[in-house]
One Martini backbone bead per residue (centre of mass of N, CA, C, O) as a GRO file, in nm:
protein
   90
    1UNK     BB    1  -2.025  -2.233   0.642
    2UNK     BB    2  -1.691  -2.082   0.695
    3UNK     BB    3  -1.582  -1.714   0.740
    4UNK     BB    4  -1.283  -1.635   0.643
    5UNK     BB    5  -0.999  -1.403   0.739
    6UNK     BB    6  -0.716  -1.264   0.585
    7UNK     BB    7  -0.352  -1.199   0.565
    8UNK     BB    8  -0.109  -1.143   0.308
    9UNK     BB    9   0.209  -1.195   0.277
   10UNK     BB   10   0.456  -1.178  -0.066
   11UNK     BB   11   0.771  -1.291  -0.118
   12UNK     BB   12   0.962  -1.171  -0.411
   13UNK     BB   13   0.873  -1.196  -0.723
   14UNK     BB   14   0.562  -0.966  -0.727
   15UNK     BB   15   0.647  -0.725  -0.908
   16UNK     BB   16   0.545  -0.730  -1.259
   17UNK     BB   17   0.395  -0.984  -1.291
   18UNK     BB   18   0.053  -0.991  -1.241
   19UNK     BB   19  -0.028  -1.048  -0.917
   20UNK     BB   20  -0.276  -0.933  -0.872
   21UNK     BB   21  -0.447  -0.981  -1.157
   22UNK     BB   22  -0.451  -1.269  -1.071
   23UNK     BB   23  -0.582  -1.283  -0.766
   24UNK     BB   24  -0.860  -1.201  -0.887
   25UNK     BB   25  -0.938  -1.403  -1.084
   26UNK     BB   26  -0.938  -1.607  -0.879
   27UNK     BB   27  -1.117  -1.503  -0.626
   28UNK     BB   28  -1.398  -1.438  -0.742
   29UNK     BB   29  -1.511  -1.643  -0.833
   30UNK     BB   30  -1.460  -1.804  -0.530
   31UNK     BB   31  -1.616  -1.572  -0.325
   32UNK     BB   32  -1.385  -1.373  -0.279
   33UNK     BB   33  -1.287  -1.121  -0.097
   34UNK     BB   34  -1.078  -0.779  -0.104
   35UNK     BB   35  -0.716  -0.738  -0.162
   36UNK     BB   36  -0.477  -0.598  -0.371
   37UNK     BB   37  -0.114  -0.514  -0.289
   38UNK     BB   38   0.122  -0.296  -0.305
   39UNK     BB   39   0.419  -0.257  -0.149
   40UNK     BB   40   0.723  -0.052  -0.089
   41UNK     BB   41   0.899  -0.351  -0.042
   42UNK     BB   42   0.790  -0.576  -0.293
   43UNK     BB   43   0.562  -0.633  -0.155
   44UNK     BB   44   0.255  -0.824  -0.119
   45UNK     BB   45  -0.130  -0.770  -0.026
   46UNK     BB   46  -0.357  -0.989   0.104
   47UNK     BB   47  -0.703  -0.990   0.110
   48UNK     BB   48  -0.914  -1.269   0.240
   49UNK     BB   49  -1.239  -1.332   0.193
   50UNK     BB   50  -1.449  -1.600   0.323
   51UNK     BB   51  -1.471  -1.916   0.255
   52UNK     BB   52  -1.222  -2.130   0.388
   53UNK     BB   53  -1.201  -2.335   0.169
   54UNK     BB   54  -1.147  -2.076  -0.043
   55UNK     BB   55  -0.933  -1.941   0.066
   56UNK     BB   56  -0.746  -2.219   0.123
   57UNK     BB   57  -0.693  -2.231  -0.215
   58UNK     BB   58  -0.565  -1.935  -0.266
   59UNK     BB   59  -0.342  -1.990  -0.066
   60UNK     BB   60  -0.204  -2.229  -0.254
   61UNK     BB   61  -0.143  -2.046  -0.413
   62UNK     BB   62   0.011  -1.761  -0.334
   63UNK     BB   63   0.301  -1.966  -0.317
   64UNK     BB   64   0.331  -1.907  -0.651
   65UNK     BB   65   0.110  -1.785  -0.869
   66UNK     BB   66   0.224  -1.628  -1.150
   67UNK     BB   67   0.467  -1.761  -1.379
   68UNK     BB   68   0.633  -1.474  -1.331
   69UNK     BB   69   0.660  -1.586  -1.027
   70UNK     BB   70   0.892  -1.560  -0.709
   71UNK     BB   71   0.799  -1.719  -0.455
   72UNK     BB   72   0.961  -1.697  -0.096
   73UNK     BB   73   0.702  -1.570   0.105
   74UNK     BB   74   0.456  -1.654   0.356
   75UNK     BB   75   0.202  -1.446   0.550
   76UNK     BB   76  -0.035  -1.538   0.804
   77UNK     BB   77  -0.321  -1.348   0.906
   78UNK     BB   78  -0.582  -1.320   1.118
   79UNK     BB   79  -0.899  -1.175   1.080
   80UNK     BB   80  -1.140  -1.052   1.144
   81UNK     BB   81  -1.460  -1.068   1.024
   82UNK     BB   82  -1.483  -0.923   0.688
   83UNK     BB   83  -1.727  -0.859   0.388
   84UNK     BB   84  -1.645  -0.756   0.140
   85UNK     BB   85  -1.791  -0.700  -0.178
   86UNK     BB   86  -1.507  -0.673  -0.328
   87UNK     BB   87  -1.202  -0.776  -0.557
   88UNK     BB   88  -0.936  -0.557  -0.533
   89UNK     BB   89  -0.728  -0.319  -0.621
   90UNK     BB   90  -0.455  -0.094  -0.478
   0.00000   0.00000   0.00000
């Protein structure tokens, strides 16, 4: 198990349609860790911590969303390995 962390941010309609808590419901089972925020222009950003495989598995759905999100852009950025306790809404 290799245990990597990741920061996304997903650009479109992805604010007011249920895409963080729809995030976090996907991520949980899957034992990552992290947290999804809106940001101020109109952009989510989520923090995904845990199994490489389960990060990117969570990856590719990110890139659709929940049903009624049109997901235009995602940016993937590396962080240092750190496991937060629990999958938060922010």
């Amino acid at each position: 198990m290799n245990d990597v962390c990741i920061r996304v941010t997903i650009s479109g309609n992805v604010q007011g349609v249920g895409f963080r808590e729809a995030t976090r419901k996907k991520a949980t089972p899957m034992g990552i860790t992290g947290y999804a925020k809106n940001l101020a222009d109109g952009r989510v950003q989520v923090k995904a911590c845990g199994d490489e495989e389960a990060v990117n598995r969570l990856l590719q759905w990110l890139h659709k969303g929940p049903e009624r999100a049109q997901v235009t852009d995602v940016a993937v950025t590396e962080l240092p390995l750190e496991l937060p306790l629990h999958f938060t809404i922010r």
